[in-house]
C-alpha positions in Angstrom: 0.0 0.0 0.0 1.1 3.8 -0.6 1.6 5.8 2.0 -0.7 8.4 3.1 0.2 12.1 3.5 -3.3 13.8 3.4 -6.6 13.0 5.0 -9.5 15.1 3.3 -12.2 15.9 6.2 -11.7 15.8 9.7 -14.4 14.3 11.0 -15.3 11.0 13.4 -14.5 8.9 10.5 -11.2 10.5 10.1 -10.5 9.0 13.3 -11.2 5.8 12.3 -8.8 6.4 9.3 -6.3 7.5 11.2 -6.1 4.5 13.4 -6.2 2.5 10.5 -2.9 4.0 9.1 -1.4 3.5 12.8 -2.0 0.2 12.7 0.4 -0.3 9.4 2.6 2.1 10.8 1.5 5.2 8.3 2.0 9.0 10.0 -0.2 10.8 8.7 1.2 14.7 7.9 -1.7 16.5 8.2 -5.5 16.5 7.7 -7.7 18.9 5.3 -10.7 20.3 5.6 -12.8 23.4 4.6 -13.9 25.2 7.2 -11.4 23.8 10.1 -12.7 23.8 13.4 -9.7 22.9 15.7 -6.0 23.3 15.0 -5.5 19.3 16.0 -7.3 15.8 15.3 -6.0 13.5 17.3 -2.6 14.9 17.8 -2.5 15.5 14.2 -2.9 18.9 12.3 -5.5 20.3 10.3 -5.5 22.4 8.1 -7.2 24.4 5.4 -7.8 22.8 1.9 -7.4 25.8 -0.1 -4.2 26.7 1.1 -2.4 23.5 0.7 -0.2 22.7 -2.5 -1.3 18.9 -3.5 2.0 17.7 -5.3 2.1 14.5 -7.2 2.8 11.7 -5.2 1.1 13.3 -2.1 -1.2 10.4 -1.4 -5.1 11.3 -0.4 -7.8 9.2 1.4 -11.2 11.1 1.3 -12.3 10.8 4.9 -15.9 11.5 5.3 -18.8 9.0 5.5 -21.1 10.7 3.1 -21.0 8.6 -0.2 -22.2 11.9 -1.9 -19.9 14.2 -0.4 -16.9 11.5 -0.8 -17.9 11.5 -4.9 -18.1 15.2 -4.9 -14.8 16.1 -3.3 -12.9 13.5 -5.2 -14.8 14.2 -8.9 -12.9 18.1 -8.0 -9.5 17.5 -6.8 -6.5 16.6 -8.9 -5.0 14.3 -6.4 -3.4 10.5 -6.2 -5.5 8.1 -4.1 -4.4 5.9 -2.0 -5.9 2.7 -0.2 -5.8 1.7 3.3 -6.4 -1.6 5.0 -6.1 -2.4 8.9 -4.1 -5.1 9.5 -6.7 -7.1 11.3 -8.6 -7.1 8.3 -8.6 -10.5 6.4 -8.6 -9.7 2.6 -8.2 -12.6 0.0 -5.2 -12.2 -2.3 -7.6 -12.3 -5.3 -9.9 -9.4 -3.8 -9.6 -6.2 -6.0 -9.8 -3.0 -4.0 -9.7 0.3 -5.6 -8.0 4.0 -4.9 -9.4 5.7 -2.1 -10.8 2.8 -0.2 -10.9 2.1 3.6 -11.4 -1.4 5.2 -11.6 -1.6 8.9 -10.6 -3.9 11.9 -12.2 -7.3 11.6 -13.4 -7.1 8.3 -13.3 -10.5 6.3 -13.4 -10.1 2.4 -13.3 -13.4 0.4 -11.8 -14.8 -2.9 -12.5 -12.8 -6.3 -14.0 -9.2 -4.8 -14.3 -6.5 -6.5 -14.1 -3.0 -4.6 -14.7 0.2 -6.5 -13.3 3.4 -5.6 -13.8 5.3 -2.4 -15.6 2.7 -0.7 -15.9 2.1 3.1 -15.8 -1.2 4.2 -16.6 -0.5 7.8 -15.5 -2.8 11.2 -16.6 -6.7 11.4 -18.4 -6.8 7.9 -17.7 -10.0 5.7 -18.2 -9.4 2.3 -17.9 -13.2 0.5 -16.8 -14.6 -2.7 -17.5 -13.3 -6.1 -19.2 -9.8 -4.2 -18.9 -7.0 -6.5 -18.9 -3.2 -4.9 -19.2 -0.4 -7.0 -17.6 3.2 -6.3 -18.5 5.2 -3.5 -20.4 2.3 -1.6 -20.7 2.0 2.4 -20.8 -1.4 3.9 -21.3 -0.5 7.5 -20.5 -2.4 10.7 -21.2 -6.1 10.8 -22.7 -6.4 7.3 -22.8 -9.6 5.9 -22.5 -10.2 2.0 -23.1 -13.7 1.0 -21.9 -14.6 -2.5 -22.2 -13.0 -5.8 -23.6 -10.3 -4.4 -23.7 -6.9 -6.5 -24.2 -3.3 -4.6 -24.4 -0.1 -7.0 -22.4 2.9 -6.7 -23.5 5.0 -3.9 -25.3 2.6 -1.9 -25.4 2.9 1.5 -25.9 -0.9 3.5 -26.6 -0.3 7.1 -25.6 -1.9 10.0 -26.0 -5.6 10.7 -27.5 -6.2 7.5 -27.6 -9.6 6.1 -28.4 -10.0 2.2 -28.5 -13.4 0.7 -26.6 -14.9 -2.4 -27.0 -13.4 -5.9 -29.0 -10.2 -5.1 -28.4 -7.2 -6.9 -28.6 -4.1 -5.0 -28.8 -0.8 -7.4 -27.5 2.6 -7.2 -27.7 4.9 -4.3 -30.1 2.8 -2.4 -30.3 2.7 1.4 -30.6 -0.5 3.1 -32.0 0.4 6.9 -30.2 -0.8 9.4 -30.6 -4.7 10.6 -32.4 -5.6 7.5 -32.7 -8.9 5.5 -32.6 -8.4 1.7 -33.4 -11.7 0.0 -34.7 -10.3 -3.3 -33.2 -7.2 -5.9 -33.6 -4.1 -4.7 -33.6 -1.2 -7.4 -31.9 2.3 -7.8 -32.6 4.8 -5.5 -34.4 2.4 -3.2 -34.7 3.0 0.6 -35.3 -0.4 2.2 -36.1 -1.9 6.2 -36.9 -4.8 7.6 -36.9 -8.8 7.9 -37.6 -9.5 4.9 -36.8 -6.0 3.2 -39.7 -3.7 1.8 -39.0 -0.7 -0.2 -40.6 2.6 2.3 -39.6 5.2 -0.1 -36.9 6.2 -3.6 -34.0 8.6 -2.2 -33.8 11.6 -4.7 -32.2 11.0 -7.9 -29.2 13.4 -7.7 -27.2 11.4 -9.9 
């Protein structure tokens, strides 16, 4: 993996980032962010975005949860991408993981994966074989992705959800937290429950 200079956003999940570079032994030199609020993040400086010179080579990880806001800032900045994995995370040597993705402690991620770009793949989930993740997804904590699974960019999978072989998730969907999702789920969809209904369509912004 490259190592990381720049954090972009200093925010809760920045923390997480950051601990995730500890634990491979990545200083990070400073975080970024537009409107700064404190001089420090966790011992580690931050500074304003707009007056700091990006050079190449200066490896970025975008480090906010919004999968919107992650796709915005990165669709506008000239800047190399890197990838960062904790090393308690258990990644299969034929998983394919993109620039600008995150994967937290205790995640499991199984033989042939593909990971788009700026994905989180958040702590405890266990995405199996054959899963394919588009760009700017978040798996959160203790998800569970059985095999040949296939998530559309933008979607957001909540919390302890559990979806079952084969299903194809679409684009910028929510999956509510704790669901089941045994059937496909289309674009835009906002889904709860055991078995998972469809409650609403999120905006198109896309």
């Amino acid at each position: 993996m490259e190592s990381v200079k720049y954090l972009y956003g200093a925010s809760g999940h920045c923390k997480v980032i950051i601990e995730i570079l500890k634990s491979i032994n990545n200083k990070v030199g400073a975080i970024l962010d537009d409107y700064p609020k404190d001089n420090f993040l966790m011992d580690i400086p931050v500074i304003e975005f707009s007056k700091t010179e990006i050079l190449p080579g200066d490896n970025i990880i975008i480090s906010i949860g919004n999968n919107g806001t992650r796709k915005k800032i990165a669709s506008n900045i000239n800047a190399d991408f890197a990838v960062a994995f904790h090393n308690k995370a258990i990644i299969s040597e034929s998983a394919k993981i993109d620039k600008g993705s995150v994967v937290m402690a205790g995640v499991v991620i199984n033989a042939s994966v593909n990971i788009g770009k700026h994905c989180i793949i958040n702590t405890g989930s266990i995405i199996d074989h054959d899963c394919n993740i588009a760009d700017y997804c978040h798996i959160s904590p203790n998800v569970s992705l059985a095999g040949n699974v296939i998530i559309g960019e933008g979607t957001h999978v909540g919390i302890g959800t559990c979806v079952i072989q084969g299903v194809k998730i679409g684009k910028w969907a929510t999956i509510g937290a704790g669901s089941v999702i045994i059937d496909d789920i289309p674009d835009f969809a906002v889904v709860v429950g055991n078995p998972g209904k469809i409650i609403k369509y999120n905006h198109k912004n896309e």
